[in-house]
C-alpha positions, -999 to +999 in steps of 0.1 A: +495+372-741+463+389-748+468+416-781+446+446-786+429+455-814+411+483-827+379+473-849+345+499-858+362+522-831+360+501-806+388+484-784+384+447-787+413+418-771+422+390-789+437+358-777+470+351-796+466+314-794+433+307-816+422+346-823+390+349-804+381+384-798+368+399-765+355+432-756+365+427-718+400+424-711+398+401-677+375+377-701+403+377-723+432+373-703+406+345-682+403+328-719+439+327-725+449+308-694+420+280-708+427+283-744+441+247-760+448+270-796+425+250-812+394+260-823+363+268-801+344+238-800+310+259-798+321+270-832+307+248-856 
């Protein structure tokens, strides 16, 4: 389940499983459904 967030007065949707935040909702919810809950690999 995707939360929302409020952050420098903006609206922002973070994914619950590893905490990524999105400014879109569908690219949020579309994350979710993908996410492993690790973190993302193009994080390093």
């Amino acid at each position: 389940m995707v939360a929302t967030t409020e952050r420098d007065g903006s609206t922002w949707y973070e994914c619950e499983e590893c905490g990524l935040l999105f400014d879109d909702r569908s690219d949020a919810d579309q994350h979710e459904r993908n996410c492993d809950a690790e973190e993302p690999s193009y994080i390093q």
